[in-house]
N, C-alpha and C positions, 0 to 999 in steps of 0.2 A: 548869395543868389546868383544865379547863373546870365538873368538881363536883369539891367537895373533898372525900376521906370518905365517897362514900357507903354505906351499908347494904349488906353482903355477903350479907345472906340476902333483902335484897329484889332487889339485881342477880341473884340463882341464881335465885328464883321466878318473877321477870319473866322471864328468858331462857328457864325453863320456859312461863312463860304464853303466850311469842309462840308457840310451837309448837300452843298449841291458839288463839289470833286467827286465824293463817294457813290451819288448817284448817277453822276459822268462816268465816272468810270466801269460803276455796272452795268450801263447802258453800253457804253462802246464796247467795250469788255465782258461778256458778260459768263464767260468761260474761266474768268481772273478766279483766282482763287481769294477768298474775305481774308485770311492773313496778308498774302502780297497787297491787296489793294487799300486794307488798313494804314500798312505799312507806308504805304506809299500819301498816302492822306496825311498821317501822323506827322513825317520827314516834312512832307510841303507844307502845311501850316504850320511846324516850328519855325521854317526857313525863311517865312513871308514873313513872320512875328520877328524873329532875329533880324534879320540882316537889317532891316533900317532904324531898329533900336541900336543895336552894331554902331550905324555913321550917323546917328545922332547924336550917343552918349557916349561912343567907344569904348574898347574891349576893356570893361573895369575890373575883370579878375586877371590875377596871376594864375599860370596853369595848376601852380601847386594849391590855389584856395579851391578849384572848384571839386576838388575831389577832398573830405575830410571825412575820419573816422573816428565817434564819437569813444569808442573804446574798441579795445586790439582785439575782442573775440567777435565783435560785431565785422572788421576788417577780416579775420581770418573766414567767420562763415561767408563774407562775400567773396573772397578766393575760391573757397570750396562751390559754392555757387555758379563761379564763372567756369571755372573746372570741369564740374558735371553738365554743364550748360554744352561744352566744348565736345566732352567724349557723346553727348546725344547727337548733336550734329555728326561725329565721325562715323558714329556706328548706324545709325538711321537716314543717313545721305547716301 
């Protein structure tokens, strides 16, 4: 698991909070494009949920646990995934 424990009534308030970022932000913003500003909702309530599960329980994974691959074709189509994810970005940017 990627945090261990964290805070149940701060995961419910965040998941409440993002619903008023999203509509802040379409209000200030209102030109944002619903990807960017998704984006941007998703990032900030991971970061409010992490960072003081972070300095309460500290960093409990090794870099090498948080990424596992139940079997090597399941690893290999997520290469090819990341792959094509990569040439969309080249050729459509």
């Amino acid at each position: 698991a990627f945090l261990i424990n964290p805070s149940k009534k701060l995961v419910l308030y965040v998941l409440l909070g993002s619903i008023l970022i999203a509509v802040t932000l379409k209000w200030k913003f209102p030109d944002m494009n619903y990807f960017n500003r998704s984006t941007i909702v998703i990032i900030a309530t991971s970061l409010i949920v992490a960072i003081p599960t972070w300095l309460k329980s500290g960093w409990q994974q090794s870099g090498r646990k948080l990424i596992t691959i139940s079997d090597p074709k399941v690893g290999q189509l997520a290469i090819a995934l990341l792959l094509s994810l990569i040439c969309c970005h080249i050729i459509f940017h």
